[in-house]
C-alpha positions, 0 to 999 in steps of 0.5 A, a space after each residue: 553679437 546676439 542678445 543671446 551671447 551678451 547675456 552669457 558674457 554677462 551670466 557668467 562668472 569673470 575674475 580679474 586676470 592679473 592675479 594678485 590685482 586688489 582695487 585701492 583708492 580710485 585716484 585715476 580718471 579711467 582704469 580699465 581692468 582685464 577679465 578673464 570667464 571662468 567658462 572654458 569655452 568662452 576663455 578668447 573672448 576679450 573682457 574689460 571692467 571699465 571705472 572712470 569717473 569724471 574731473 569736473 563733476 565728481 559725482 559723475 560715474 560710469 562702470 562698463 563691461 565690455 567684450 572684444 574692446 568696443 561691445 558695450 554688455 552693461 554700462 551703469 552711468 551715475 549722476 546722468 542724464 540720458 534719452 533713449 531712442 523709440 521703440 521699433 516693433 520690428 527690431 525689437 528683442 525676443 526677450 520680453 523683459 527687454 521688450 517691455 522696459 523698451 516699450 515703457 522707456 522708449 523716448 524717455 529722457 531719464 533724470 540725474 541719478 542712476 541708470 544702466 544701459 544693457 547690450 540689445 542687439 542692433 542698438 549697442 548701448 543706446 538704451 538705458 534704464 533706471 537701475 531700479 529696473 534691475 533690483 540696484 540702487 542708487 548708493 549715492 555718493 558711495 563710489 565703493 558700494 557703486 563699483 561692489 554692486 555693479 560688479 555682483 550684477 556683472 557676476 565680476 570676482 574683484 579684490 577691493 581693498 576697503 580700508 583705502 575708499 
């Protein structure tokens, strides 16, 4: 997949294919959800919402998108660490904002807390940023406010029952 591909698999607009799904109080480990793009061209392509979080560390979080089961679009990992590899010049992206935060981040090891890893053609999820990058915050200990700002930022349409978090 491109980065060009990604990023519109992550631009557009994508609901919930069961159609009276609502999500109430997370009591799984791992729940992964069917999407559908609301663009008619892009209707085959297999999308998942992933939640999991994690039994021994309560605080450990991951929300992922993913096309056709195993291509990482974004995954948002909470209270992890994570080190990316260096930055290669010749297989770098074209996309200079991909480019830069490469350049900046490249073997850096990020600290417990927030990141967000994003497809970049060649590396699947092997790069990851700290989510300031990305104008989102951390929402610590608020699994709720995590789920309804990854889902803004992945443009995902969800029923969230609130009353249950």
């Amino acid at each position: 997949m491109t980065n060009q591909e990604a990023n519109e698999l992550i631009a557009v607009f994508k609901r919930v294919k069961e159609v009276n799904f609502v999500l109430d109080k997370i009591n799984f480990h791992v729940k992964t959800i069917e999407l559908e793009a609301e663009d008619e061209r892009l209707k085959d392509i297999s999308l998942l919402f992933d939640i999991s979080t994690s039994k021994k560390q309560s605080k450990r979080k991951t929300l992922q998108l993913r096309a056709n089961k195993n291509t990482h679009l974004l995954r948002n990992d909470f209270y992890s660490v994570h080190t990316n590899p260096p930055f290669n010049e010749n297989t770098a992206p074209d996309d200079e904002t991909l480019r830069l935060l490469m350049q900046k981040y490249s073997d850096a090891r990020l600290k417990l807390g927030a990141h967000l890893h994003v497809y970049i053609d060649g590396y699947d999820d092997k790069w990851a940023f700290p989510i300031s990058e990305f104008k989102l915050s951390e929402c610590d200990d608020n699994f709720l406010a995590q789920i309804e700002q990854f889902c803004t930022y992945g443009r995902i349409k969800i029923k969230i029952e609130r009353a249950l978090f």
